[in-house]
FIMI-859904 format. One record per residue (C-alpha): residue in one letter; x, y, z; residue number from 1. Coordinates in steps of 0.25 Angstrom, whole numbers, plus 2048, in hexadecimal, padded with zeros to 3 digits. Layout:
% FIMI-859904
<pt res="A" xx="X" yy="Y" zz="Z" n="NUM"/>
...
//
This chain:
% FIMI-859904
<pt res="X" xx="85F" yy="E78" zz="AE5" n="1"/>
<pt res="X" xx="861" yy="E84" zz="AEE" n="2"/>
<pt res="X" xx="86B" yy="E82" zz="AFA" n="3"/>
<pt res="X" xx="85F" yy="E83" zz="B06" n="4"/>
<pt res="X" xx="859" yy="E75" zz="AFE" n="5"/>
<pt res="X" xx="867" yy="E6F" zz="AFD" n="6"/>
<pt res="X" xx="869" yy="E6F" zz="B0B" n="7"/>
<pt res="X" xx="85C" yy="E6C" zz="B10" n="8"/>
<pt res="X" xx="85A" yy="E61" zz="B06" n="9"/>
<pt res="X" xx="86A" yy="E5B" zz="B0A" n="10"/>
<pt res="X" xx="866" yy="E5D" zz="B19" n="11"/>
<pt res="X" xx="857" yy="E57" zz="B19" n="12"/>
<pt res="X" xx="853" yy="E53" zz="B0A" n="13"/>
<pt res="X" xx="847" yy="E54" zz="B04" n="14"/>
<pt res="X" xx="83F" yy="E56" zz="B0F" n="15"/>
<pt res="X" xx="846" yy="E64" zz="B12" n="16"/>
<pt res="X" xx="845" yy="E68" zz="B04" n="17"/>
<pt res="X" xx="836" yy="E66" zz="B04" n="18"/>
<pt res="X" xx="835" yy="E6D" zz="B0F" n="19"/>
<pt res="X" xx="83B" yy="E7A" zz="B0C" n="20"/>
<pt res="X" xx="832" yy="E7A" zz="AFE" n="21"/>
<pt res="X" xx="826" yy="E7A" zz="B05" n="22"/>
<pt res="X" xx="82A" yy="E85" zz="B0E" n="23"/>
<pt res="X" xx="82E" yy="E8D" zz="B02" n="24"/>
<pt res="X" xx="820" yy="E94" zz="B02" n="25"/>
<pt res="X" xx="81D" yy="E9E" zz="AF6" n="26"/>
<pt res="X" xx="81C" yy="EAB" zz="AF8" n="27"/>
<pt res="X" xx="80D" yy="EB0" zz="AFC" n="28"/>
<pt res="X" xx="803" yy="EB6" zz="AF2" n="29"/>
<pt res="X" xx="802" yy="EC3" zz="AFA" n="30"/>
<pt res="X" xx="810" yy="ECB" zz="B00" n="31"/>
<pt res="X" xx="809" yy="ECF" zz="B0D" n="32"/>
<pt res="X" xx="803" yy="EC6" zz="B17" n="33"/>
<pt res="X" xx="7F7" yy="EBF" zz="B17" n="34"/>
<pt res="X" xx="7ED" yy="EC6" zz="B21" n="35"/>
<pt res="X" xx="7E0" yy="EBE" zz="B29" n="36"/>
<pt res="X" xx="7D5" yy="EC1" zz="B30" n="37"/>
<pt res="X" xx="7DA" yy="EBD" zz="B3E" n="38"/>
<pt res="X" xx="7CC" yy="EBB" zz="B44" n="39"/>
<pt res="X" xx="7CB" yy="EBB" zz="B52" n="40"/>
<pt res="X" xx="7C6" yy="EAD" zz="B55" n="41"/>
<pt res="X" xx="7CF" yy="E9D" zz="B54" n="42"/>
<pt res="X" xx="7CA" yy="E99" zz="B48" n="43"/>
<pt res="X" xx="7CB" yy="EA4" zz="B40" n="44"/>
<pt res="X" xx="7DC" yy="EA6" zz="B46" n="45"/>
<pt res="X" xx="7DD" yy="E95" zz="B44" n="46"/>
<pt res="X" xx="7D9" yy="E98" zz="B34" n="47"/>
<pt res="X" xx="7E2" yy="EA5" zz="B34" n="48"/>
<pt res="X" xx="7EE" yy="E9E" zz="B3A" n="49"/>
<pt res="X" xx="7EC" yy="E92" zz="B2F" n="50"/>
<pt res="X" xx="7E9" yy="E9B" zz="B22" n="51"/>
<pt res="X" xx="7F6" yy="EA2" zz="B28" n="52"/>
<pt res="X" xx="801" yy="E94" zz="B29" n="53"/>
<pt res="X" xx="7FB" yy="E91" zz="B1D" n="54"/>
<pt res="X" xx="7FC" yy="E9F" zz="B14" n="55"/>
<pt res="X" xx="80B" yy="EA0" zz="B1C" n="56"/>
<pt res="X" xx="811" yy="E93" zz="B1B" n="57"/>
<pt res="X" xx="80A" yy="E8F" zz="B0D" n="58"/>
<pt res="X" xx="809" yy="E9A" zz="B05" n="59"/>
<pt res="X" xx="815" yy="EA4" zz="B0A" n="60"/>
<pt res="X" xx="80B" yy="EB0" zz="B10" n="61"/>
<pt res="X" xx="80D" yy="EB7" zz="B1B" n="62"/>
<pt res="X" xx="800" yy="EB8" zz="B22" n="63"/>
<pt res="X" xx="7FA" yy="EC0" zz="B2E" n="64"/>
<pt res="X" xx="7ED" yy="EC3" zz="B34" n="65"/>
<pt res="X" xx="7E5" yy="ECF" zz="B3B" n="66"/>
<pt res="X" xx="7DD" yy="ECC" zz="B45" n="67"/>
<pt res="X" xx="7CF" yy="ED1" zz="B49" n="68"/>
<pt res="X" xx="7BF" yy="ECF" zz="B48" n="69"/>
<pt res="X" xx="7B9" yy="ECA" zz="B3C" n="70"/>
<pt res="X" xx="7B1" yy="ED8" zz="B38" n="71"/>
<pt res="X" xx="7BE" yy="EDF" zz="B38" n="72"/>
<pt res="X" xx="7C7" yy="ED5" zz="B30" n="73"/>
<pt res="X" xx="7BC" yy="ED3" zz="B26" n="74"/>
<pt res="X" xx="7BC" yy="EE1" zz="B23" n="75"/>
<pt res="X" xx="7CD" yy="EE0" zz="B25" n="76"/>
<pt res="X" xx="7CB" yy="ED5" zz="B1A" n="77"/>
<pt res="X" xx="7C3" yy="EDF" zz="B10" n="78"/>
<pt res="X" xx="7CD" yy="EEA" zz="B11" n="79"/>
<pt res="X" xx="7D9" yy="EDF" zz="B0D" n="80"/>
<pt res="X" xx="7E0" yy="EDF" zz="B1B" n="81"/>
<pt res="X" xx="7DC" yy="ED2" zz="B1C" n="82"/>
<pt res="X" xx="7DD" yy="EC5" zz="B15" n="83"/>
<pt res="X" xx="7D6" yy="EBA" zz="B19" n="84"/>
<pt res="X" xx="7CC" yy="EB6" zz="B23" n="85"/>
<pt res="X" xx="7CC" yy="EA8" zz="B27" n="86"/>
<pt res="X" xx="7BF" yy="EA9" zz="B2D" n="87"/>
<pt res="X" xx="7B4" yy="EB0" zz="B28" n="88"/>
<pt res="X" xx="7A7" yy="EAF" zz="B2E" n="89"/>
<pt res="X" xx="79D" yy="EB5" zz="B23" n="90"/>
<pt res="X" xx="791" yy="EB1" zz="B2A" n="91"/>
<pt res="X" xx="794" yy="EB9" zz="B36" n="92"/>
<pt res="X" xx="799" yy="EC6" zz="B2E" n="93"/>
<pt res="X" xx="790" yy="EC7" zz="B20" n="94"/>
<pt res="X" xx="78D" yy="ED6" zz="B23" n="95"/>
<pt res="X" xx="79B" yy="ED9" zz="B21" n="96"/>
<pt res="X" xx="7A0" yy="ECE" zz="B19" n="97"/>
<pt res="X" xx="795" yy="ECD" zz="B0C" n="98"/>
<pt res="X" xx="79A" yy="EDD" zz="B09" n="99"/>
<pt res="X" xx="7A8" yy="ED9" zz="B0B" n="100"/>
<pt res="X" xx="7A6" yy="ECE" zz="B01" n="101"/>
<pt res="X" xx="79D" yy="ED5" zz="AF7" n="102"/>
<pt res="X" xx="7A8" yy="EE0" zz="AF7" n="103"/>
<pt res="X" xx="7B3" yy="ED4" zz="AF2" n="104"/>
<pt res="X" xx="7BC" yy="EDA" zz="AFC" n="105"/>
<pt res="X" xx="7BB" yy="ECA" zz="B04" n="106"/>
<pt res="X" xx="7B7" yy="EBD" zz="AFF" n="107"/>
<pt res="X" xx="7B7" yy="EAF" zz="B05" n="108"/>
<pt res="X" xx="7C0" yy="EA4" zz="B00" n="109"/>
<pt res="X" xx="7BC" yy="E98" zz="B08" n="110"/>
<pt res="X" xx="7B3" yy="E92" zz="B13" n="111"/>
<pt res="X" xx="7BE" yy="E90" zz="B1E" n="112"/>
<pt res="X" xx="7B3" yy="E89" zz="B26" n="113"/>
<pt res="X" xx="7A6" yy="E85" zz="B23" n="114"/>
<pt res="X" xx="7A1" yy="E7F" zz="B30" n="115"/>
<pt res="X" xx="7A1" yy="E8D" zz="B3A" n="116"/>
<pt res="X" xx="797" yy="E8D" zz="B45" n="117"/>
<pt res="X" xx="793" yy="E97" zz="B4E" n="118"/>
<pt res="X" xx="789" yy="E9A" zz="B58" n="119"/>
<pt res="X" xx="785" yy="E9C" zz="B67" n="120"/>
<pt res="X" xx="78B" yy="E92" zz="B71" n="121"/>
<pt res="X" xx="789" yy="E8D" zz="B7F" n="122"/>
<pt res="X" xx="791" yy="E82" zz="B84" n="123"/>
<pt res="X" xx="78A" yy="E75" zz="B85" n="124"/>
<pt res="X" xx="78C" yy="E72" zz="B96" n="125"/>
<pt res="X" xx="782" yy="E7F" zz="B94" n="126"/>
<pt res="X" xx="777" yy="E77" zz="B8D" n="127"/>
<pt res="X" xx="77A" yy="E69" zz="B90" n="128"/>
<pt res="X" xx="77D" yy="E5F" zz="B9A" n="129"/>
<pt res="X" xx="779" yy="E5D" zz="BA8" n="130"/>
<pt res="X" xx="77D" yy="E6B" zz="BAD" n="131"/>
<pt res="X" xx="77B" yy="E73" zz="BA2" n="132"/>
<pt res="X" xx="773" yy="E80" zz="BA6" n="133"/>
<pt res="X" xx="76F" yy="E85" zz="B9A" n="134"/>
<pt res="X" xx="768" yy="E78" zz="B95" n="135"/>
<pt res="X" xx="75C" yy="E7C" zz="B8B" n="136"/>
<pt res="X" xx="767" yy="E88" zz="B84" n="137"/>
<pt res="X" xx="766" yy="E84" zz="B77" n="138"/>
<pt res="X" xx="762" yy="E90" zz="B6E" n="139"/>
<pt res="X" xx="767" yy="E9E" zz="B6E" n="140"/>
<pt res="X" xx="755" yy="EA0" zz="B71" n="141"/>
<pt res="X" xx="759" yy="E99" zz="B7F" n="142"/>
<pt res="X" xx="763" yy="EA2" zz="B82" n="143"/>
<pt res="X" xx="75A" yy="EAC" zz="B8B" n="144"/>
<pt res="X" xx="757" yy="EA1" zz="B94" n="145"/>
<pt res="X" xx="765" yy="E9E" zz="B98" n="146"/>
<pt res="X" xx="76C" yy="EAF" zz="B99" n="147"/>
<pt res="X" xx="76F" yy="EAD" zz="BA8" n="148"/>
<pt res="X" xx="779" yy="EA2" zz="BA5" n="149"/>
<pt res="X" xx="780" yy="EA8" zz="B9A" n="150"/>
<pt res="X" xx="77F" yy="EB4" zz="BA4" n="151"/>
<pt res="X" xx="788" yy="EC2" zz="B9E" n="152"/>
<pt res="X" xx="790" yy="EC6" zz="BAA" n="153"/>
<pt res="X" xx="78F" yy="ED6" zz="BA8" n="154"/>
<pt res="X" xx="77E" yy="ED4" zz="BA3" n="155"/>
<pt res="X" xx="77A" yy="EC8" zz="BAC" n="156"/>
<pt res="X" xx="76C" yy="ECB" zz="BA8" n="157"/>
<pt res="X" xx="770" yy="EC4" zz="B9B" n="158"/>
<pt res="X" xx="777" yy="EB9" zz="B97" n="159"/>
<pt res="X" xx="786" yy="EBA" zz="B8D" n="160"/>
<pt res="X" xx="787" yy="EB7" zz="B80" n="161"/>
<pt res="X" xx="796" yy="EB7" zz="B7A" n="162"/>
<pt res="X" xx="797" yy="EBC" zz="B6C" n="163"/>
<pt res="X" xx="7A1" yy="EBB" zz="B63" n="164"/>
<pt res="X" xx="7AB" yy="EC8" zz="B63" n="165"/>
<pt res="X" xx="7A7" yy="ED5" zz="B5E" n="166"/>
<pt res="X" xx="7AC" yy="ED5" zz="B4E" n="167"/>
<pt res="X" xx="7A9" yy="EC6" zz="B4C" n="168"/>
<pt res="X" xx="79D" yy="EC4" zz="B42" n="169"/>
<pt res="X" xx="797" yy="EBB" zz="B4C" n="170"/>
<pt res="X" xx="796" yy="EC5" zz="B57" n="171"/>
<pt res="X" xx="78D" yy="ECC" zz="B4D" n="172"/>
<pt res="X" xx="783" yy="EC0" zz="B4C" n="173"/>
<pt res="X" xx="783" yy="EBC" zz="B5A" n="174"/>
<pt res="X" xx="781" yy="ECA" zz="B5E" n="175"/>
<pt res="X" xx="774" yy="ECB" zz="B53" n="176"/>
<pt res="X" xx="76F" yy="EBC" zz="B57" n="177"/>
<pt res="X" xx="76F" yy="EC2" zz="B66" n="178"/>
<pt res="X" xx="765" yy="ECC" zz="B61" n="179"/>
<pt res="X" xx="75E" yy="EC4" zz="B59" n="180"/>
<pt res="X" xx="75B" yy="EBA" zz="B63" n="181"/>
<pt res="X" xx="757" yy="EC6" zz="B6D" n="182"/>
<pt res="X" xx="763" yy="EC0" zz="B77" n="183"/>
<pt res="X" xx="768" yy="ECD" zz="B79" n="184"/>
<pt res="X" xx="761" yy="ED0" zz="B85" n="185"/>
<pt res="X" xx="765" yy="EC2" zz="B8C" n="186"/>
<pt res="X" xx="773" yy="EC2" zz="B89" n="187"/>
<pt res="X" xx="77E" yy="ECC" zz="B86" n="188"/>
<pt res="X" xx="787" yy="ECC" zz="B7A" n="189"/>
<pt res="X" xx="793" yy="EC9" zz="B7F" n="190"/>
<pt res="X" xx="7A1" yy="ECA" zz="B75" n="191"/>
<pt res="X" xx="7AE" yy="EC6" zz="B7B" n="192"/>
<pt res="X" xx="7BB" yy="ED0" zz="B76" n="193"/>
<pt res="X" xx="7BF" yy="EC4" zz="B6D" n="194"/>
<pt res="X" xx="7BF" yy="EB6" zz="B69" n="195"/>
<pt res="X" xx="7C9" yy="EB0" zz="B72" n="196"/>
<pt res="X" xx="7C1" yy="EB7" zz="B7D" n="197"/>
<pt res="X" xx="7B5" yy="EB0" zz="B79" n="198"/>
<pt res="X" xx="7B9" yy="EA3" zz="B79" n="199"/>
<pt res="X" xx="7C0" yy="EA5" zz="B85" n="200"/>
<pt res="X" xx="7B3" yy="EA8" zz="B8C" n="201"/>
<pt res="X" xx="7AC" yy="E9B" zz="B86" n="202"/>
<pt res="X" xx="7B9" yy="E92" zz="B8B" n="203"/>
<pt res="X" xx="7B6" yy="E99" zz="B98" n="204"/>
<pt res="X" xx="7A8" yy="E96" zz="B99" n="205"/>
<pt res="X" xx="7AA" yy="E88" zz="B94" n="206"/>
<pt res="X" xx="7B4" yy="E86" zz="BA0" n="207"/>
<pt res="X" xx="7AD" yy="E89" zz="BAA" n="208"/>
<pt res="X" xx="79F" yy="E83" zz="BA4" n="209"/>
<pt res="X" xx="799" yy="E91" zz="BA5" n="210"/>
<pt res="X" xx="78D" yy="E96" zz="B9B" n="211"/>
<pt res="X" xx="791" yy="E9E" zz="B8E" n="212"/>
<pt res="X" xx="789" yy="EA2" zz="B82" n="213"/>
<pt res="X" xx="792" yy="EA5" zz="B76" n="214"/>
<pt res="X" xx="794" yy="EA7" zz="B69" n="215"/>
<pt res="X" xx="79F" yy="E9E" zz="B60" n="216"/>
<pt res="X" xx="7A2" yy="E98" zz="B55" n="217"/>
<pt res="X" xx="7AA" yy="E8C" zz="B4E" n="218"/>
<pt res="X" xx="7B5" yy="E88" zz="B4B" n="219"/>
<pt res="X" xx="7BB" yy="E8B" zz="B5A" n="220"/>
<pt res="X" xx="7C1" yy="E86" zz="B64" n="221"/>
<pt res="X" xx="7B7" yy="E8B" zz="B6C" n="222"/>
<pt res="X" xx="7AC" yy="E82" zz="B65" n="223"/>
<pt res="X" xx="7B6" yy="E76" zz="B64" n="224"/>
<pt res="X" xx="7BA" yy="E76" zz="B74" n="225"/>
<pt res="X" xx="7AC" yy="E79" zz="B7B" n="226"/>
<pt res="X" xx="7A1" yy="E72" zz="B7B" n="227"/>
<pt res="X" xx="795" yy="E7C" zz="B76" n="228"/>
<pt res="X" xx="786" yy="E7D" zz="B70" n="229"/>
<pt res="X" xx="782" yy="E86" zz="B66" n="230"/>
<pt res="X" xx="775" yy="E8C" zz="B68" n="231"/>
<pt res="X" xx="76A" yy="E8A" zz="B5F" n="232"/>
<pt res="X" xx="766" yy="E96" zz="B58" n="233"/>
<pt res="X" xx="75B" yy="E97" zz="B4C" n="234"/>
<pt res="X" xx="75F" yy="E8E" zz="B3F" n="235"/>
<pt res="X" xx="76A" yy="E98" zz="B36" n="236"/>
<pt res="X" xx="762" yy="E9F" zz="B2B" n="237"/>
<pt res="X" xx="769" yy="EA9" zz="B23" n="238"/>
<pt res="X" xx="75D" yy="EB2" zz="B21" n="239"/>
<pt res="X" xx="75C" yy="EB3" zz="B31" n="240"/>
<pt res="X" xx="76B" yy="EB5" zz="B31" n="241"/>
<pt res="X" xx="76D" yy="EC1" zz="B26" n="242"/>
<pt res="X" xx="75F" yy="EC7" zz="B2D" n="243"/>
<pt res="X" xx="767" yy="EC7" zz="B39" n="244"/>
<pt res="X" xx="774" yy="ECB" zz="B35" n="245"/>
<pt res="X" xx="76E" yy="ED6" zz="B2E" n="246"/>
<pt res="X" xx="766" yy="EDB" zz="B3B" n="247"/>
<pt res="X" xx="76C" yy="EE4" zz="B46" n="248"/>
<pt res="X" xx="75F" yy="EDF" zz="B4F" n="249"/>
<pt res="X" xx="75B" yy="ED0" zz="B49" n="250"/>
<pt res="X" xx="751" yy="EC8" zz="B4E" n="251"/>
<pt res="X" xx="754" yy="EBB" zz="B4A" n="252"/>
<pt res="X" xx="75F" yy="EB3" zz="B4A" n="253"/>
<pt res="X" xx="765" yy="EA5" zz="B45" n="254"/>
<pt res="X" xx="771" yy="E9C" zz="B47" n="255"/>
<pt res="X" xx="77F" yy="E9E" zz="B42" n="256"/>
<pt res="X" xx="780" yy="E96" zz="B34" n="257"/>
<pt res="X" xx="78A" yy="E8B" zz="B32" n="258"/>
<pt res="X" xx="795" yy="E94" zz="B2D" n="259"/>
<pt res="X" xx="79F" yy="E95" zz="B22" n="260"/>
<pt res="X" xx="7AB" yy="E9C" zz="B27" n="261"/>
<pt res="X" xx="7B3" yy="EA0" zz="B1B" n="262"/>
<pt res="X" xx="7C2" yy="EA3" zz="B18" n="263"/>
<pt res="X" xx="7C1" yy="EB4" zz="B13" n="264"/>
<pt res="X" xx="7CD" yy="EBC" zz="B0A" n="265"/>
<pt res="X" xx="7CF" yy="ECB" zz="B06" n="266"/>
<pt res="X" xx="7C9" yy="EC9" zz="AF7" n="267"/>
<pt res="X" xx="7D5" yy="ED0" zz="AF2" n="268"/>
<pt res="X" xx="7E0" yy="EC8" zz="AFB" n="269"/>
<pt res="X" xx="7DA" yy="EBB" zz="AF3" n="270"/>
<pt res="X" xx="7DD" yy="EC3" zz="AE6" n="271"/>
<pt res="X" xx="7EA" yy="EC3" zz="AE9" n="272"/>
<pt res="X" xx="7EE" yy="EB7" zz="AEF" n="273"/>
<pt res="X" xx="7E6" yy="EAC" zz="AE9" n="274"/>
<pt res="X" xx="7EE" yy="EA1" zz="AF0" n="275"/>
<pt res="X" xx="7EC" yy="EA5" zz="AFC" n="276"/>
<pt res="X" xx="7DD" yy="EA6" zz="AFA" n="277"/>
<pt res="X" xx="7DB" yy="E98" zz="AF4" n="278"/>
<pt res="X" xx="7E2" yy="E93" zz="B01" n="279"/>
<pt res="X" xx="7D9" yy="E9B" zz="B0B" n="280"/>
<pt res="X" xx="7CA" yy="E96" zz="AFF" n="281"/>
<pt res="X" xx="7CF" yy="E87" zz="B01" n="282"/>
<pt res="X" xx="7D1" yy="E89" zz="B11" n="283"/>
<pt res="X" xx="7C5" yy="E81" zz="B16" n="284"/>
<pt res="X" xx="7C6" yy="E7C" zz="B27" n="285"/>
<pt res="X" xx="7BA" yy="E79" zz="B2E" n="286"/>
<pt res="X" xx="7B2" yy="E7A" zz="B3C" n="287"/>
<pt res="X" xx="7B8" yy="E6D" zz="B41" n="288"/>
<pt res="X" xx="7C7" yy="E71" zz="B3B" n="289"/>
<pt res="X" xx="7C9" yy="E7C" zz="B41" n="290"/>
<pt res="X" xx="7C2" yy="E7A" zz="B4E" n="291"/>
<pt res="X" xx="7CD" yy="E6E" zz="B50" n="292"/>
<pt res="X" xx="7D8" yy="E78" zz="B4E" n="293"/>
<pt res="X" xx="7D1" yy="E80" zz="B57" n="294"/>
<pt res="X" xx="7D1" yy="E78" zz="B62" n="295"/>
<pt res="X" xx="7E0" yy="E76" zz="B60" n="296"/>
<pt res="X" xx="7E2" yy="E85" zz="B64" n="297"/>
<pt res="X" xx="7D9" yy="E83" zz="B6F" n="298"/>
<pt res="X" xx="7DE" yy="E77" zz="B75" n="299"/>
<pt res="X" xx="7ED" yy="E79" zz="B75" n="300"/>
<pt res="X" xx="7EE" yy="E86" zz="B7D" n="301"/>
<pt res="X" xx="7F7" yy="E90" zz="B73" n="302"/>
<pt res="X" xx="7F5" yy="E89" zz="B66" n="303"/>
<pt res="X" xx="7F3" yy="E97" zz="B5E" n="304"/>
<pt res="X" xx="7ED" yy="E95" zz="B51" n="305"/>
<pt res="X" xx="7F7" yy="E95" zz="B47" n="306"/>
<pt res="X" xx="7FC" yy="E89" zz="B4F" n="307"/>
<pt res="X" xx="7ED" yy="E83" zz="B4E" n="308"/>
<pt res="X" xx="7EF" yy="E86" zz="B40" n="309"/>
<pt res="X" xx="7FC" yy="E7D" zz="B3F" n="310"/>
<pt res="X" xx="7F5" yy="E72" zz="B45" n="311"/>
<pt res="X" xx="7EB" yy="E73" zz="B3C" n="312"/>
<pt res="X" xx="7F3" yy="E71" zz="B30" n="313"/>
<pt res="X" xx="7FC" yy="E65" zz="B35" n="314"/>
<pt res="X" xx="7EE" yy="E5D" zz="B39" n="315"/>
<pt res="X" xx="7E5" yy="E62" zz="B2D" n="316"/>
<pt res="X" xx="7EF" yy="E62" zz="B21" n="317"/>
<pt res="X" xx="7E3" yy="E5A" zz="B18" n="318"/>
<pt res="X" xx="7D8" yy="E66" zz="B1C" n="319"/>
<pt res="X" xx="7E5" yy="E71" zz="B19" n="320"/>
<pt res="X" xx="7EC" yy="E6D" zz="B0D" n="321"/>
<pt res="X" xx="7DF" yy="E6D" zz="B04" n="322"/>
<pt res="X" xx="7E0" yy="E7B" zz="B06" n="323"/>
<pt res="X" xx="7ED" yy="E7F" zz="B00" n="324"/>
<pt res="X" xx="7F5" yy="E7A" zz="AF4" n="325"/>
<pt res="X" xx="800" yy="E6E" zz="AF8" n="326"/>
<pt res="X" xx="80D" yy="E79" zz="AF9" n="327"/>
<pt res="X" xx="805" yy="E7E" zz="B02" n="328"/>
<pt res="X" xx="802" yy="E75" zz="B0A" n="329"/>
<pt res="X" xx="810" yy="E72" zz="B08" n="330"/>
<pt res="X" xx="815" yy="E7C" zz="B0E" n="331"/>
<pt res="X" xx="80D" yy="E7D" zz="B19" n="332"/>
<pt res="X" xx="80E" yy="E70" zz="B1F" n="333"/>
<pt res="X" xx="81C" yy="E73" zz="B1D" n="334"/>
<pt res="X" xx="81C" yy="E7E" zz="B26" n="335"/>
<pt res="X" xx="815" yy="E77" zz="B2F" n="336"/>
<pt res="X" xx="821" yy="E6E" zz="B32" n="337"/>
//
């Protein structure tokens, strides 16, 4: 026994020794750092921040993580100067992704979540209740009728829609279903500079029970703290969706499908640290899941996401633990004391 375990099992038995074996970590596949995708929106940094604690803490890597827009990371991930995205739309970003894909430069491991939705929101004191002022919004084919209360402030001959941020996939579709749904000349296409900025406008508007029309997507905070309706759109059809995606001036439109959001590796990083890539194919979260842990940054003002991802693994060990082998887990609930 060396002399560090004579001591600390003389001072605090077994208990001490177990402790220092499961912080004895190996040493990671790969001698450099681990690099993510840090997308720029909460779910995608929750997921990051938990990958993270989990490759540090239980597998010895040292990790970091680039952040940026999902076009310009994908790409980053192609080229090998990124690992790992947690969150990969595929949906919202086939024109780029399929090629990627086809090339073998990318692959998916895993279905992070299977449960994503998106679409256009309004808040419901908009559409229902006693004062509502936009009762009878109900589709985006009703939108006409109501521009002058979502009026834009610098056109307010035309009502404001707020997209998604330049470089999401999702701004790309909302900017074609405007077209298709021959919007453009009621309401302006409206991006804020990122995502904080937009969800700080929603919050905004939700204080002060003002109108807003707007693009989102769950798991967020955003969707788990305000009380929204999603407005109907034409039933999702793949055939109407690829003929739109595939238009620069589509006429028709359809609704957002259910979506898988998948976990995504550098094909050649998974080559060469097959550990780490079993871990990321058996991470498996979901709507519900995250949008709790979610709501723990919200709600307790500074709570960043690393610490969201803590709580996360003290309250859901029986969701975490399936994911990685028992010395793993091991050594991350070790870590976590």
């Amino acid at each position: 026994m060396s002399l560090r375990k004579m001591v600390c099992a003389a001072v605090l038995g077994g208990a001490c020794l177990a402790s220092v074996q499961a912080f004895a970590a190996p040493a990671c596949e790969i001698n450099r750092p681990v690099v993510f995708a840090g997308l720029d929106w909460d779910s995608n940094a929750f997921h990051v921040a938990l990958a993270r604690f989990i490759l540090e803490k239980g597998y010895g890597c040292t990790t970091e993580d680039i952040p940026g827009s999902t076009i310009p990371l994908l790409n980053g991930m192609a080229r090998g100067d990124i690992d790992v995205t947690m969150e990969m739309w595929v949906d919202n970003v086939r024109d780029a992704w399929d090629p990627l894909e086809k090339s073998g430069k990318v692959e998916l491991v895993a279905v992070n979540f299977p449960d994503a939705v998106q679409g256009w929101f309004v808040p419901r004191y908009l559409v229902e209740g006693p004062d509502a002022k936009a009762k009878g919004l109900k589709s985006v084919a009703d939108l006409p009728k109501f521009k002058a209360l979502f009026k834009d402030p610098e056109e307010p001959e035309k009502g404001r829609f707020y997209n998604g941020i330049a470089g999401w996939g999702a701004e790309v579709v909302s900017t074609k279903k405007l077209k298709a749904y021959a919007l453009e000349k009621d309401y302006t296409n409206f991006r804020a500079g990122t995502g904080a900025a937009l969800a700080s406008v929603i919050a905004s508007a939700y204080k002060r029970k003002k109108p807003i029309l707007y693009y989102y997507w769950g798991p967020t905070w955003v969707m788990g703290k305000f009380d929204s309706v999603m407005l109907e759109e034409p039933p999702y059809d793949k055939a109407v969706w690829d003929k739109m995606m595939a238009s620069e001036t589509p006429v028709k439109a359809t609704a957002f499908p259910l979506m898988k959001v998948y976990t995504a590796i550098n094909s050649d990083f998974g080559r060469k640290a097959p550990m780490i890539k079993a871990f990321l194919a058996n991470y498996r979260t979901s709507n519900a899941l995250v949008s709790k842990a979610l709501a723990v940054m919200q709600d307790k003002k500074g709570t960043t996401a690393g610490e969201a991802a803590q709580d996360f693994l003290k309250t859901q060990k029986t969701v975490w633990r399936t994911w990685v082998p028992a010395d793993v887990a091991d050594r991350v609930e070790a870590a976590l004391k």
